[in-house]
C-alpha positions as CSV (number, residue, x, y, z in Angstrom):
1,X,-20.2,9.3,0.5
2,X,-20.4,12.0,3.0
3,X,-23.8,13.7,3.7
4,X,-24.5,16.1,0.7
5,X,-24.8,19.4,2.8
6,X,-20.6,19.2,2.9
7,X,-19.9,21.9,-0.5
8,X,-16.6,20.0,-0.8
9,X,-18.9,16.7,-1.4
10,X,-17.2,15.5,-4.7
11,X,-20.2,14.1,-7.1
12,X,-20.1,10.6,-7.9
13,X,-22.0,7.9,-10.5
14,X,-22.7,5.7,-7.9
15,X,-24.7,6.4,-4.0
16,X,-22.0,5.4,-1.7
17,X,-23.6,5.5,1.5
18,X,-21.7,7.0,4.4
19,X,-21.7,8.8,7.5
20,X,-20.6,11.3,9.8
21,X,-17.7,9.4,11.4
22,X,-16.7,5.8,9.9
23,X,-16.5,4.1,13.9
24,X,-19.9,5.6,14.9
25,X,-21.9,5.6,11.6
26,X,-20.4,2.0,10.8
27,X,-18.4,0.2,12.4
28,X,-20.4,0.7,16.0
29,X,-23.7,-0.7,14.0
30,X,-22.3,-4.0,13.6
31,X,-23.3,-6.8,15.6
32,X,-21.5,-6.8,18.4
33,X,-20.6,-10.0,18.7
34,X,-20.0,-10.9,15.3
35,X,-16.1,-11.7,14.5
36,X,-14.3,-9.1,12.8
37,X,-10.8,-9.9,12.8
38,X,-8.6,-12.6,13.0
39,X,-5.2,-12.2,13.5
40,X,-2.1,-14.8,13.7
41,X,1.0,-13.0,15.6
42,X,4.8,-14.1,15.0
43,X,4.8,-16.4,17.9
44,X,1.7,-18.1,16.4
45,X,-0.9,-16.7,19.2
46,X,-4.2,-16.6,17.5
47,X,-6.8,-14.2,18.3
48,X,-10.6,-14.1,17.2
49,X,-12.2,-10.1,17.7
50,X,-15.3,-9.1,17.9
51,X,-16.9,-5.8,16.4
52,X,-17.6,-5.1,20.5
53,X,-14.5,-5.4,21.6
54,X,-12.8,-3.5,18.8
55,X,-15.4,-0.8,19.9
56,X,-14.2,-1.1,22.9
57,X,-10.7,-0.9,22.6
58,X,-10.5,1.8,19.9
59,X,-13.2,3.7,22.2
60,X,-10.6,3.8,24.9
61,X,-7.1,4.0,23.2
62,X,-9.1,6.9,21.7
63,X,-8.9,8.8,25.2
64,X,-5.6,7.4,25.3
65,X,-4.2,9.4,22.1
66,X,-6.7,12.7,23.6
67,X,-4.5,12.8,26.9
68,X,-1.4,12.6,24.9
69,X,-2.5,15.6,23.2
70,X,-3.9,14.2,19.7
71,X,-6.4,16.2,18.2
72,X,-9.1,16.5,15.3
73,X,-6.8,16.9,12.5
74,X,-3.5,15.7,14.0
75,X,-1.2,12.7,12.5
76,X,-0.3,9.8,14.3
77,X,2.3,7.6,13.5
78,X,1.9,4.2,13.3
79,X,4.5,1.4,13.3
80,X,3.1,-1.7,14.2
81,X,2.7,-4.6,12.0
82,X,0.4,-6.6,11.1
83,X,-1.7,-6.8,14.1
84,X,-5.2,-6.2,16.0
85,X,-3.5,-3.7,17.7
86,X,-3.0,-1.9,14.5
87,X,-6.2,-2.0,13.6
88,X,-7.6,-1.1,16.8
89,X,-5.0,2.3,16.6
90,X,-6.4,2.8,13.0
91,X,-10.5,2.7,14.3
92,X,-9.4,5.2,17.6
93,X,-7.2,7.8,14.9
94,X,-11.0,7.9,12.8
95,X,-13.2,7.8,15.6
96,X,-11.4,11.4,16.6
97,X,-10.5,12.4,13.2
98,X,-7.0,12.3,13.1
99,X,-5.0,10.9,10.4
100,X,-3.1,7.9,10.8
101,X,0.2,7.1,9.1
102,X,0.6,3.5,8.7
103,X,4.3,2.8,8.0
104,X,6.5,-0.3,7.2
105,X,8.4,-2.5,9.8
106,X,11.0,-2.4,6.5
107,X,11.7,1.4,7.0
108,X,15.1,2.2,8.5
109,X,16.1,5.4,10.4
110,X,16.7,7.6,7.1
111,X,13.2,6.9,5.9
112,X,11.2,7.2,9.3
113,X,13.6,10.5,9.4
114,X,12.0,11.6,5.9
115,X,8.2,10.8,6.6
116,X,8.5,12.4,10.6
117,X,9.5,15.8,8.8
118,X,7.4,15.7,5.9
119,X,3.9,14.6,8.4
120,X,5.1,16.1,11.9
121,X,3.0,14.2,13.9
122,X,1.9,14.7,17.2
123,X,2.2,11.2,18.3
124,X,4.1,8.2,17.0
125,X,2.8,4.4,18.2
126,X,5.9,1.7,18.0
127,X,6.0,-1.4,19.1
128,X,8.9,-2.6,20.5
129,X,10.8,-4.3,18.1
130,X,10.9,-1.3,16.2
131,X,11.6,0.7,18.7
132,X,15.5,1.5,18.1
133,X,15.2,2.4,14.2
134,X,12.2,5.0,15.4
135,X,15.4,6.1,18.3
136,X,17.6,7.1,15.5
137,X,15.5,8.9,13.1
138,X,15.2,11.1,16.1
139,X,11.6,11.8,16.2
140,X,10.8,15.2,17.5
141,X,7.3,13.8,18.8
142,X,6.2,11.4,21.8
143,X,6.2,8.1,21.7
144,X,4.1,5.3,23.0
145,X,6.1,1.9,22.6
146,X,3.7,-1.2,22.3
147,X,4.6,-4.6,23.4
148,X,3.5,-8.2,23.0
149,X,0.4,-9.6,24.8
150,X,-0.3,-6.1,26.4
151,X,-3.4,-4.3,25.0
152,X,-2.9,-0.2,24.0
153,X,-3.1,1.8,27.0
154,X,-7.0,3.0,27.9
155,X,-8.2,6.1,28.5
156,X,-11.6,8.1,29.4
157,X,-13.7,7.4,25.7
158,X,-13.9,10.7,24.2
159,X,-17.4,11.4,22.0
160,X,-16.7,10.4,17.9
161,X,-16.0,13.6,15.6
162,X,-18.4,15.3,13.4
163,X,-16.7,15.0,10.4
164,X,-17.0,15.9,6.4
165,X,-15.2,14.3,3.4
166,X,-12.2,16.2,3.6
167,X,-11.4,15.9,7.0
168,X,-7.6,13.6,6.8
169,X,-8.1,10.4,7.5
170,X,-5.2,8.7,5.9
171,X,-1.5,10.0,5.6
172,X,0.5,8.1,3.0
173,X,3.8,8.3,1.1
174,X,4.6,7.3,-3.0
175,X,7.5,5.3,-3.7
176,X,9.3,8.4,-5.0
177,X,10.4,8.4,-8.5
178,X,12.0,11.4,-9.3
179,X,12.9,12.6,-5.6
180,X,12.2,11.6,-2.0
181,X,8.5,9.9,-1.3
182,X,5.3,12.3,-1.6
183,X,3.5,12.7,1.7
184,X,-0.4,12.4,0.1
185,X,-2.9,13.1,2.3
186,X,-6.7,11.3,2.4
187,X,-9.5,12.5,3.6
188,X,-13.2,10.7,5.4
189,X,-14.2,10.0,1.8
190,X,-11.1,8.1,1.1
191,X,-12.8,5.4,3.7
192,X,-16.4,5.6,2.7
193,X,-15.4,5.2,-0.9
194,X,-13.7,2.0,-0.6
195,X,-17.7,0.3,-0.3
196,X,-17.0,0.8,-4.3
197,X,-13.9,-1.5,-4.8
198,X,-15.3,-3.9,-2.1
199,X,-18.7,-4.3,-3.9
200,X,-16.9,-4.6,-7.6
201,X,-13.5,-6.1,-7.4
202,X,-12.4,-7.4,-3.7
203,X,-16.1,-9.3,-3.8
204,X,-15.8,-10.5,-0.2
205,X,-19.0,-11.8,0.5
206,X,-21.3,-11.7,4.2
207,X,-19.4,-14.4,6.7
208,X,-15.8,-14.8,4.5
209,X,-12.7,-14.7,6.0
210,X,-10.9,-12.1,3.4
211,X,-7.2,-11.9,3.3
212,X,-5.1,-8.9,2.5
213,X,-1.2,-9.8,3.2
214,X,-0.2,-6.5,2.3
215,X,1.8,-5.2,5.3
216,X,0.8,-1.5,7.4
217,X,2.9,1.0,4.9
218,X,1.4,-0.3,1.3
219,X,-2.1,1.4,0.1
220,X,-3.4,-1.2,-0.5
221,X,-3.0,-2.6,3.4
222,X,-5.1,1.1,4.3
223,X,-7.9,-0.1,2.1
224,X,-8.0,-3.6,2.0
225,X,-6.5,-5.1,5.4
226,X,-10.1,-4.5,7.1
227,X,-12.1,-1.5,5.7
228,X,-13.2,-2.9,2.3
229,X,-13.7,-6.3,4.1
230,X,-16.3,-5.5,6.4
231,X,-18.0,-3.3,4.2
232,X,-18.7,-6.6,2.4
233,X,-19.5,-8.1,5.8
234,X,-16.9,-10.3,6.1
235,X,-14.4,-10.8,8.7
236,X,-10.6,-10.1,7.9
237,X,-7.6,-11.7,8.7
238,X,-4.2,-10.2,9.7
239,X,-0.9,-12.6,10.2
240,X,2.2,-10.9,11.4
241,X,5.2,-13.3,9.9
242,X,7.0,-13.2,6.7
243,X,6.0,-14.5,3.6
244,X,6.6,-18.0,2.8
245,X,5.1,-20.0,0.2
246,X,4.0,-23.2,2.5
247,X,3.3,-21.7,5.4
248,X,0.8,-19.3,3.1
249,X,-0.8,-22.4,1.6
250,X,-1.3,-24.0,5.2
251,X,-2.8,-20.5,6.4
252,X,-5.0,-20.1,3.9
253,X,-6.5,-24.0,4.2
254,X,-6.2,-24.2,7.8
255,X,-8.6,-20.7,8.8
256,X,-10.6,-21.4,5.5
257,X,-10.2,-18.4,3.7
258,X,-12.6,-17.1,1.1
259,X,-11.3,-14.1,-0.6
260,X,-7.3,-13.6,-1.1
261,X,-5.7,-10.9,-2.1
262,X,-1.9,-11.1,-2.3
263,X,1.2,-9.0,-4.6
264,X,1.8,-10.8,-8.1
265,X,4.9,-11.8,-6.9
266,X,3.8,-13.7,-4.4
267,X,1.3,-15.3,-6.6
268,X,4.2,-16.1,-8.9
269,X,6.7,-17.5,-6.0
270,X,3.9,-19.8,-4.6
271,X,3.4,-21.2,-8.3
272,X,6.8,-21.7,-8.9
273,X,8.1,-23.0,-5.6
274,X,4.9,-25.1,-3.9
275,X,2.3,-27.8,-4.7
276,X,-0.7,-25.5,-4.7
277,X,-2.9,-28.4,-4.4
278,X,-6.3,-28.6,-3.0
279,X,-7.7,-24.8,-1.8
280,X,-11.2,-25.7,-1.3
281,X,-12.2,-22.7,0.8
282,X,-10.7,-20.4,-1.8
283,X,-13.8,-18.6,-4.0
284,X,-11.9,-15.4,-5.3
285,X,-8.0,-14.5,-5.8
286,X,-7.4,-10.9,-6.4
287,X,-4.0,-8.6,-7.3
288,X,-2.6,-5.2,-7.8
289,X,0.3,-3.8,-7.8
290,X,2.1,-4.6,-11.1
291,X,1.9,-6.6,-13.9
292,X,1.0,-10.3,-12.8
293,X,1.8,-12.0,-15.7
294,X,-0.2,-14.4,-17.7
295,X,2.6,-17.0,-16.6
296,X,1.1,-16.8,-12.9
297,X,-3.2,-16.9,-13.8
298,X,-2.3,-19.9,-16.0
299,X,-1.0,-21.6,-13.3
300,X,-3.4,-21.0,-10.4
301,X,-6.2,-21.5,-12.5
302,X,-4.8,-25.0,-13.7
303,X,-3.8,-26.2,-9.8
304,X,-7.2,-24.0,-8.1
305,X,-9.3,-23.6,-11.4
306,X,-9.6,-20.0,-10.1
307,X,-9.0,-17.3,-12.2
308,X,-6.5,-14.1,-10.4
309,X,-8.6,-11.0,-10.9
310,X,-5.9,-8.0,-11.5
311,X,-6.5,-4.2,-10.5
312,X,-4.9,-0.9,-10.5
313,X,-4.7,2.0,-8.5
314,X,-2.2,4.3,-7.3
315,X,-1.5,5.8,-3.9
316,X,-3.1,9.2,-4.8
317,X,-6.5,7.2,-6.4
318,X,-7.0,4.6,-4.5
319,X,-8.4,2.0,-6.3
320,X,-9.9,2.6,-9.9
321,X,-9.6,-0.6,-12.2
322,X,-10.0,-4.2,-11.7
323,X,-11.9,-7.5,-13.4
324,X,-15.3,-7.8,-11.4
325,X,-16.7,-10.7,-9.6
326,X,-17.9,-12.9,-12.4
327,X,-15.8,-11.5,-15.3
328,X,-12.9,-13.2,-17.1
329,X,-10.4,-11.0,-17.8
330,X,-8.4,-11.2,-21.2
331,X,-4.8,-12.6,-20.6
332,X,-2.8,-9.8,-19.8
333,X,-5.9,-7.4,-18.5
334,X,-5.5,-5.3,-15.2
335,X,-9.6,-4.7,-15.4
336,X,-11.5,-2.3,-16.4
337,X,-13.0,1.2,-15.0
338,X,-15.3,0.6,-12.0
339,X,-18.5,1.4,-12.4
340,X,-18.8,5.6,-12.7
341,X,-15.3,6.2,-13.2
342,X,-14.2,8.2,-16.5
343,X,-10.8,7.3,-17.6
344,X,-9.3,8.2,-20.8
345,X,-5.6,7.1,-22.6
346,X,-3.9,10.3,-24.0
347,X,-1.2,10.1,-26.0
348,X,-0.6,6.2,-24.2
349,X,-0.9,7.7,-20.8
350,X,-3.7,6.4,-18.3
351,X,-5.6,9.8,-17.2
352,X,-8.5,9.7,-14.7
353,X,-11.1,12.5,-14.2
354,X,-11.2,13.1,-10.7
355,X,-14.6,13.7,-9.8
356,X,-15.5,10.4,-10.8
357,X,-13.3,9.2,-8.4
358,X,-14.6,8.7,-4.8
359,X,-11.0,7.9,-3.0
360,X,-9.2,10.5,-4.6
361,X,-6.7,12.3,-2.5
362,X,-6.8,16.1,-1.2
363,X,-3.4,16.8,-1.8
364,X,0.5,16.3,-1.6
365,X,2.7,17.0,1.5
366,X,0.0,19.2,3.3
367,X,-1.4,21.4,0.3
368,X,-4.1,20.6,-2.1
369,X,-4.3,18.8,-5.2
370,X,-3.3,20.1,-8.6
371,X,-4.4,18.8,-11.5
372,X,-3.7,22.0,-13.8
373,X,-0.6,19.7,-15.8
374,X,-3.4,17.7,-17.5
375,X,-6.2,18.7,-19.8
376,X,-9.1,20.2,-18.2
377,X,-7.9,18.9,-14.8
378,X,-7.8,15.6,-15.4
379,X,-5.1,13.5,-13.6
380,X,-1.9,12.2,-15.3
381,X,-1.3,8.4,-13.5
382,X,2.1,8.5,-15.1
383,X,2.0,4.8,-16.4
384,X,1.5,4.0,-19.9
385,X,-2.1,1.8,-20.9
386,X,-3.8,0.6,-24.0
387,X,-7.6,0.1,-23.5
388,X,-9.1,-2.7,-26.5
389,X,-12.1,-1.7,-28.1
390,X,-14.3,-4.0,-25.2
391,X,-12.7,-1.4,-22.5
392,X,-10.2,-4.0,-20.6
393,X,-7.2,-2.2,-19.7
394,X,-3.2,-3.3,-20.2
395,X,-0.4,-1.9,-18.7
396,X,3.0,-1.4,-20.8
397,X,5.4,0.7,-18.5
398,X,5.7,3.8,-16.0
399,X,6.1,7.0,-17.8
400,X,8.4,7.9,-14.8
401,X,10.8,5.1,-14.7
402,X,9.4,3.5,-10.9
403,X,10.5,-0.1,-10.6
404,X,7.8,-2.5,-9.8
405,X,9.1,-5.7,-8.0
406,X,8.0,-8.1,-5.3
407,X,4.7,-5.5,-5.0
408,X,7.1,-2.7,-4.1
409,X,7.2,0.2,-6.0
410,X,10.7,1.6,-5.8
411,X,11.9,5.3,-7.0
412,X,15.4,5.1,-8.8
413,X,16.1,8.5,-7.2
414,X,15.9,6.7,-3.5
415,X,18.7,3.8,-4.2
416,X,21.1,6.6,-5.9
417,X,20.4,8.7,-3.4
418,X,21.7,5.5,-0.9
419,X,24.6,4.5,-3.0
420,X,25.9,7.8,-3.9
421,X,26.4,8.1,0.0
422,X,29.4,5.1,-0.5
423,X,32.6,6.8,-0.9
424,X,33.5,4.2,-3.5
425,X,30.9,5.6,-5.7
426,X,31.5,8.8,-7.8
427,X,28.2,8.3,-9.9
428,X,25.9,6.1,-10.6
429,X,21.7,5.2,-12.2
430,X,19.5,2.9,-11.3
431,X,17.0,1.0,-13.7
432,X,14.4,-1.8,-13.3
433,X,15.5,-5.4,-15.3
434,X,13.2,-7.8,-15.7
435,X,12.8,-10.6,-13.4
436,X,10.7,-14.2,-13.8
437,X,10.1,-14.3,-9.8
438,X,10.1,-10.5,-8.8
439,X,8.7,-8.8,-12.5
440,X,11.7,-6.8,-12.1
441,X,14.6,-6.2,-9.8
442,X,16.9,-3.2,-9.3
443,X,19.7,-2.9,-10.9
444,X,22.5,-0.4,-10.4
445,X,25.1,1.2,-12.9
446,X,28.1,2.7,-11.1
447,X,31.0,4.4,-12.0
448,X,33.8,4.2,-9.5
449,X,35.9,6.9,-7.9
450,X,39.9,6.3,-8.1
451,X,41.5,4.4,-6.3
452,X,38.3,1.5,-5.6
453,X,38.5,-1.8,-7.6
454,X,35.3,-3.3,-8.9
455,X,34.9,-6.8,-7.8
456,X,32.6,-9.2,-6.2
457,X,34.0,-8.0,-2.9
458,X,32.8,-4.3,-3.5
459,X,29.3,-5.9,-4.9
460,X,28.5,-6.6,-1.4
461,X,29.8,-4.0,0.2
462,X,27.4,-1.5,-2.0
463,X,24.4,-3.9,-1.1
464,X,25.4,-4.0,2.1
465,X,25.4,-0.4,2.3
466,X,22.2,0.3,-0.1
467,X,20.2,-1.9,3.1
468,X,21.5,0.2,5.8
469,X,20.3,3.7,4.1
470,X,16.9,2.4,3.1
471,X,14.6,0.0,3.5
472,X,16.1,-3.5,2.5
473,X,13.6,-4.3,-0.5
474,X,15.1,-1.2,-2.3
475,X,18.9,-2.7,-2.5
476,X,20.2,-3.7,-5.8
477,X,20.4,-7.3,-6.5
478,X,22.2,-6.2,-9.6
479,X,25.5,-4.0,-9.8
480,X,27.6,-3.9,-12.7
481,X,30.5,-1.5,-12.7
482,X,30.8,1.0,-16.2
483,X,33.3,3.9,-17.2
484,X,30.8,6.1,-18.2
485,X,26.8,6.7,-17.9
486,X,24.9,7.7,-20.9
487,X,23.9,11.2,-21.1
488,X,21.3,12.7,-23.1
489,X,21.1,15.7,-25.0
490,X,20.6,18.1,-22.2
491,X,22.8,16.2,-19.6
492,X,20.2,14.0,-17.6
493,X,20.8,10.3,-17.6
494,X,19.7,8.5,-20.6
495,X,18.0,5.5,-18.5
496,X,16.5,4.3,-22.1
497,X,19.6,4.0,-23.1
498,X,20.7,2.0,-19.6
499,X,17.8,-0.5,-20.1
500,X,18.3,-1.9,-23.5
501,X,22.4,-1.5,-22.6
C-alpha cells in the first residue's frame, strides 16, 4: 500500500508495498528493455513492447491529455479495445492522477450517454471505429479519435503526481440490477493492492506470458489485462478480435502462454466445441465471474490435466476469493478468502469487512462509500454463499436477481428498461434461465399492448430492438409472450414466481 503517513491509509494483514505514483514508483523501475506487452490487433499485426517504450509513450501522451486540459483528479474516457494503445492511455491517466474509464467497444449510444453524465469527463479517447456510437451519445466533452498504426499524439512529459491511496485512479460502472449501472470510483490503492491477487490467485510467474481476455469495460480487464501481470513479473498479452474457440487454442500455443485467465463461458464453449489437445506452455488456468461449473474443470483437467482455479470479486472489491497456486479446489468451490481478508456469511449472504480489503472502492457515483446497511459496516456482496467447515466458498445465487452469462453481468432493470421502449410492449420482466453454454441467458416475459400479435415475427423484432438500446450481449435470446405478470403482495414483480413458471 500507500506510504503510512496518508490518515486515509486503510490497514491491512498483509505489507503490500507501494509507492507514490504507480508509473514512477513501479513501472519506471523495470528494466527497460524487458518485454512488457504483447499485443495481436484485428488485422493480425503483432507488436512486442518494452517497459521503455511504454514509459515513453505514456510519458508523452501524458502531456498530450495536460494540453487538452486533463488534470489531477479528472476522468478520462477510454474506448479503445484491446490494445497497446490502451494500455499506454491507462499508464499516462496514472502517471498524472487522473482516473481512467475503461469502457466496452459493445456499448451503444444510450449507454456511453449514461456513463458520460454519470463520470463527466474532461476528455474522452475513441478510436475510430467507435467513433460514431461516441457521436450520438452526444458527449459534452472533447474528443481525441485514435486510429490504426498511428501512435497517441505526444506532448511535452509532464512530472508524475504525488499521490495518496485515495486519489481516483479507476472509474467503473456495475451491471445495474435494480436501476441504471453504478458509477464506482477507485482510488491509487485499488492498483497497489492488486500485488495481493497476483501473488495468491493469478500466480503469474517472472518471464510468463499471462493472458487476460477480458475486454477494456469488465473489472477484471482493469486488474488483470497488465497490472497484476507485471507485478508478478511477467509480460501480458492483449489480442483485439472476437472470441473464437480455435483461433484461442492456436493463440494460446502459438505465443506460449503460461498463465490464462478467461470467463467460464468461454472455458465451457472451448470444451464443448474444440479438440483442446496438447497445451504444453499452459501452467495455470484461472476464472471469475460466475459459476464455472464442475462440467467445464472436469473436462480441461482430462484434455490439459490442469485444474481451472475459480475466484470472486465484485466491481466495488476487487478481487477477494479464489483457489491459490497449488490448492485443489473442491468441485464446485469459487476459493477461499485471500490471505488477511475477513469475510463472514450472514443469514446466506457473502459479507466482507472492508478494511481487510486492500482494493476496496471509495464510493458510488462521486460520493463515499456507505456501508451503514450491514452490521457494524461490513459490506453486503448481495450474492448468496455457503462456506464448508475447511473455509472453501460456493456460490448459490444473487440476492438481487443480476443474470450471469457469457461473463457478463446483466441488470434485469437495463433490458426492461430497452424493451419497454417498443411500442408493442405494454409490460414486461426479465429473469436469468439456465443455460449449458452461457450458465444462463436472458429471458423476457412480455405482455403485449392491443392491437400487436405474438409471433415469431415480433420475437425478432423485440431482439432486434433490445440490441439497438443496449449493448448487444444484454438482448433476450428468450421471449415468450404471457397475459399477465405475477405480482407480489405489495405490487412488485414476483420474479420467483417468473423463474420456476
Amino acid at each position: 500500500m500507500p506510504p503510512a503517513e496518508h490518515p486515509a491509509d486503510p490497514p491491512s494483514a498483509l505489507p503490500l508495498p507501494g509507492g507514490r505514483n504507480y508509473v514512477a514508483d513501479f513501472v519506471e523501475r523495470r528494466p527497460a528493455d524487458l518485454i512488457a506487452l504483447v499485443t495481436e490487433s484485428a488485422t493480425g499485426a503483432r507488436r512486442e513492447l518494452t517497459f521503455g517504450t511504454l514509459v515513453q509513450r505514456a510519458g508523452t501522451f501524458a502531456g498530450a491529455l495536460a494540453e487538452r486540459g486533463v488534470r489531477r483528479g479528472d476522468t478520462v474516457l477510454l474506448l479503445l479495445g484491446s490494445s497497446a494503445e490502451f494500455v499506454v492511455a491507462v499508464l499516462a491517466c496514472l502517471r498524472i492522477g487522473a482516473a481512467a474509464l475503461p469502457c466496452s467497444e459493445q456499448l451503444r449510444p444510450k449507454d456511453l450517454a449514461l456513463r458520460l453524465r454519470a463520470a463527466r469527463p474532461t476528455l474522452a479517447v475513441c478510436h475510430q471505429r467507435n467513433a460514431e456510437a461516441l457521436a450520438q451519445a452526444a458527449p459534452d466533452c472533447p474528443v481525441l479519435h485514435v486510429e490504426d498504426g498511428r501512435e497517441l499524439p505526444a506532448g511535452p512529459v509532464p512530472p508524475s503526481a504525488d499521490l495518496g491511496p485515495t486519489d481516483p485512479a479507476f472509474v467503473l460502472f456495475t451491471s445495474g440490477t435494480s436501476g441504471p449501472p453504478k458509477l464506482v470510483t477507485h482510488g491509487q490503492r485499488y492498483v497497489w493492492g492488486q500485488q495481493l491477487q497476483a501473488a495468491h490467485w493469478l500466480g503469474a510467474r517472472r518471464g510468463e506470458l499471462i493472458w487476460s481476455t477480458a475486454a477494456p469495460g469488465w473489472s477484471k480487464s482493469a486488474r488483470n489485462s497488465f497490472i497484476a501481470p507485471w507485478f508478478g513479473g511477467a509480460r501480458a498479452l492483449l489480442q483485439d478480435r472476437r472470441f473464437d474457440p480455435d483461433e484461442r487454442l492456436a493463440t494460446i500455443r502459438r505465443e506460449g502462454v503460461g498463465v490464462l485467465c478467461m470467463a467460464p463461458t468461454e472455458y465451457r464453449l472451448i470444451a464443448a466445441q474444440s479438440r483442446v489437445g496438447e497445451l504444453p506452455s499452459l501452467r495455470r488456468l484461472v476464472t471469475a465471474g460466475e459459476p464455472l461449473g464442475v462440467g467445464a474443470v472436469r473436462a480441461w483437467r482430462e484434455r490439459t490435466g490442469l485444474e481451472i482455479a475459480d475466484g470472486y470479486g465484485q466491481t466495488e472489491t476487487g478481487h477477494i476469493a479464489g483457489a491459490r497456486p497449488g490448492e485443489s479446489a473442491p468441485p464446485g468451490s469459487m476459493g477461499r478468502p485471500l490471505p488477511g481478508i475477513d469475510v463472514r456469511i450472514v443469514d446466506g449472504e457473502l459479507t466482507v469487512d472492508p478494511m481487510t480489503v486492500p482494493t476496496f472502492f471509495l464510493g458510488y457515483d462521486g460520493r463515499d462509500v456507505e456501508t451503514a446497511a450491514s452490521d457494524r459496516g461490513w459490506w453486503r456482496t448481495g450474492d448468496q454463499v455457503r462456506q464448508d467447515e475447511d473455509g472453501w466458498l460456493y456460490f448459490e445465487a444473487r440476492t438481487d436477481d443480476v443474470i450471469l452469462s457469457a461473463g457478463y453481468r446483466i441488470g434485469p432493470a437495463e433490458v426492461e428498461s430497452a424493451l419497454s421502449s417498443h411500442p408493442a410492449v405494454r409490460e414486461v420482466a426479465v429473469v436469468g434461465e439456465p443455460d449449458e453454454a452461457r450458465g444462463q441467458i436472458v429471458c423476457a416475459r412480455v405482455v403485449l399492448r392491443e392491437g400487436y400479435q405474438a409471433g415469431d415475427d415480433l420475437v425478432a423484432q423485440l431482439q432486434a430492438h433490445a440490441r439497438a438500446e443496449t449493448a448487444p450481449y444484454k438482448y433476450p435470446r428468450r421471449i415468450t409472450f404471457v397475459d399477465a405478470l405475477p405480482k407480489t403482495s405489495t405490487g412488485k414483480t414476483d420474479r420467483a414466481a417468473l423463474r420456476s413458471g
